[in-house]
C-alpha positions as CSV (number, residue, x, y, z in Angstrom):
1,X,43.7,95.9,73.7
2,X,44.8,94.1,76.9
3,X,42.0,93.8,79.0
4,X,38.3,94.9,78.0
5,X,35.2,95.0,80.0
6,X,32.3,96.8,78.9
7,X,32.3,99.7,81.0
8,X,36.1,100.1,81.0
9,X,38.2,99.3,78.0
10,X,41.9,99.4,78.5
11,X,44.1,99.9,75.5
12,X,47.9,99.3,75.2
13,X,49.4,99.8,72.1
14,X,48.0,102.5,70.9
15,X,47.5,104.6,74.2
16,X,50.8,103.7,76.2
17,X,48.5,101.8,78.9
18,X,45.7,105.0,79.3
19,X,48.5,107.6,79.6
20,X,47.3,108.9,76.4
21,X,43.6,110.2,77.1
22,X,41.5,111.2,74.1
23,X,38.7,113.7,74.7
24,X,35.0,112.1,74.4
25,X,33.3,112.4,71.5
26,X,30.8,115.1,70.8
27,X,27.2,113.5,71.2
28,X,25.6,112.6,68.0
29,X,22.4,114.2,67.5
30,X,19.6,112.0,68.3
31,X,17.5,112.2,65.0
32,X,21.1,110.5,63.3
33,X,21.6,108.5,66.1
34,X,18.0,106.7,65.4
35,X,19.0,107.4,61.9
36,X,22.2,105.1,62.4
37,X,20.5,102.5,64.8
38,X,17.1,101.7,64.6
39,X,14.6,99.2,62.9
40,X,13.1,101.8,61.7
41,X,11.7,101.2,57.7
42,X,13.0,104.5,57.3
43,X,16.1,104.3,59.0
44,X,17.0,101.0,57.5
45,X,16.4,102.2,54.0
46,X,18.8,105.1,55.1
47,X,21.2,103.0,56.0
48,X,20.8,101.3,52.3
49,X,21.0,104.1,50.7
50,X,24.0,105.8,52.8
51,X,26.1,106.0,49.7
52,X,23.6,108.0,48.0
53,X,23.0,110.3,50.6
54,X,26.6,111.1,50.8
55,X,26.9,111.9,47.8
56,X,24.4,114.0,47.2
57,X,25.8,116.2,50.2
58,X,29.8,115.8,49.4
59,X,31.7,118.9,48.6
60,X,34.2,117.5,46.3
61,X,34.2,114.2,43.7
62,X,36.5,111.1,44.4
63,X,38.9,110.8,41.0
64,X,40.8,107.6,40.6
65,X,42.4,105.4,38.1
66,X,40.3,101.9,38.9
67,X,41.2,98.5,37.4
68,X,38.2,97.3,36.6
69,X,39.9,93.3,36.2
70,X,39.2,92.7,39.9
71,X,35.6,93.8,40.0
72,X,34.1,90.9,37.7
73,X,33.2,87.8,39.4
74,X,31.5,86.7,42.4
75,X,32.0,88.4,45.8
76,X,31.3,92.0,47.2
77,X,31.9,94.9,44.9
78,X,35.5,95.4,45.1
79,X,37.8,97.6,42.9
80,X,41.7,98.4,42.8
81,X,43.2,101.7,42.3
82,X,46.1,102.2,40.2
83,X,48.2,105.1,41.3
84,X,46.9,107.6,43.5
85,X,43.7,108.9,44.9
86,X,42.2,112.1,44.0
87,X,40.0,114.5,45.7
88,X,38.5,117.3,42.6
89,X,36.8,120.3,43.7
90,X,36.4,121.9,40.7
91,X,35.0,125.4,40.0
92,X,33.1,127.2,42.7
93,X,31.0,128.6,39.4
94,X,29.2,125.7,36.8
95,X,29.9,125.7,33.0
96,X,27.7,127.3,31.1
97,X,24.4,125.4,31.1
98,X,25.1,123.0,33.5
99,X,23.8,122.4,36.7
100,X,25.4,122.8,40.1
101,X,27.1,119.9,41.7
102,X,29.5,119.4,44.7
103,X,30.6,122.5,46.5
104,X,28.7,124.5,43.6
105,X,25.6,123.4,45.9
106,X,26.2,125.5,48.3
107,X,27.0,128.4,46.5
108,X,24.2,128.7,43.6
109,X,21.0,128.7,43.6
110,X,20.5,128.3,47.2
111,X,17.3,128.8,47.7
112,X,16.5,126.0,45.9
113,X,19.0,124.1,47.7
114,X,16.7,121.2,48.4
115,X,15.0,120.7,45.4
116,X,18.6,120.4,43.8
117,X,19.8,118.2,45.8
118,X,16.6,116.1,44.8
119,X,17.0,116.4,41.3
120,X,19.8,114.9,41.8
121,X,18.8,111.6,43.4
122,X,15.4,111.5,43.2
123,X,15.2,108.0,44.9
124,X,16.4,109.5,48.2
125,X,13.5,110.2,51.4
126,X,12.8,113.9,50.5
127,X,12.5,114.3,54.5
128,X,15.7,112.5,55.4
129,X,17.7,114.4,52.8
130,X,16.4,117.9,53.8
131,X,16.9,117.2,57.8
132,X,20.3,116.2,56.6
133,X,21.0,119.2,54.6
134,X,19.6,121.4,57.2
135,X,22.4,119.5,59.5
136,X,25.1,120.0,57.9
137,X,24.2,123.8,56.9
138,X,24.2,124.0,60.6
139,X,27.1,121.9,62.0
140,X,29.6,121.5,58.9
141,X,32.5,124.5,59.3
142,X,33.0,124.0,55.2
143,X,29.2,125.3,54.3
144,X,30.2,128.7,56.2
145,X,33.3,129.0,54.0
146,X,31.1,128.4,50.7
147,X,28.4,130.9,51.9
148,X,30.9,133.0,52.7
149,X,32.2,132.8,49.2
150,X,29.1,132.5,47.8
151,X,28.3,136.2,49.5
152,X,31.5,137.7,48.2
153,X,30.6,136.6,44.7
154,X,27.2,138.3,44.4
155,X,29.0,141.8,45.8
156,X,28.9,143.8,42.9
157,X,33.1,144.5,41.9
158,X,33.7,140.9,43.2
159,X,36.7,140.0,41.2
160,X,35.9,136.9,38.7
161,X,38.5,134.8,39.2
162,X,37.9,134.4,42.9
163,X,39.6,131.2,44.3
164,X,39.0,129.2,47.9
165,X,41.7,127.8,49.3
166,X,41.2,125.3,51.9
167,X,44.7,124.6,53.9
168,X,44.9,122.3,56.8
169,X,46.6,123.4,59.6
């Protein structure tokens, strides 16, 4: 940045000098916006518990090799990856007597969607977690790809070994 002021930031490096002009971002909806910012009990303990809430509403698992050598001792929790970074999806069907989880959420059992989701972490605000999943079952482009999958699996002839592919453009 080469010259700031509040109202007018001017970048250099990165944007040639403001020839390169990025669209504005969409505005954040105001129940996460006071979600995100306030002093709120409730939104601080969100804030706490951020992690957890993300979790509870990911599609896919995180997979690494982690050393755990670096994560003893004082300091913030830190951790070191040896080789690469994995992102598993797994099956969009559970194993045989096991529970949802993941994407599976938003393809089984859906009309228990919530009470899943709190089985899960049972710690987590039931209201936070439910205006959350009510979000993102109404902004997020990937839960219309799993209900959408989810539908073709309960047609009767659907074939068994149905596979999603998601491929970035």
């Amino acid at each position: 940045m080469t010259n700031s002021t509040n109202n007018n930031p001017q970048f250099s490096l990165c944007c040639e000098n403001g020839k390169v002009l990025l669209p504005n971002l969409p505005a954040t909806l105001q129940k996460l916006e006071i979600l995100l910012t306030s002093k709120e009990s409730s939104a601080v303990k969100f804030r706490d518990q951020i992690r957890m809430y993300n979790l509870v509403l990911a599609f896919i698992s995180l997979s690494a090799k982690v050393d755990e050598s670096v994560t003893r001792g004082p300091g913030p929790y830190s951790f070191r990856i040896q080789g690469e970074l994995y992102h598993k999806i797994g099956s969009l069907c559970p194993a045989e007597g096991q529970r949802p989880q993941f994407a599976q959420l938003y393809i089984h059992d859906t009309k228990r969607k919530h009470q899943n989701r709190h089985a899960i972490m049972p710690l987590l605000d039931p209201t936070t977690l439910d205006w959350l999943l009510t979000m993102m079952y109404n902004i997020n482009p990937y839960v219309e790809v799993f209900k959408m999958a989810r539908d073709m699996m309960a047609t009767e002839g659907a074939p068994m070994d149905l596979k999603l592919h998601l491929i970035a453009s």
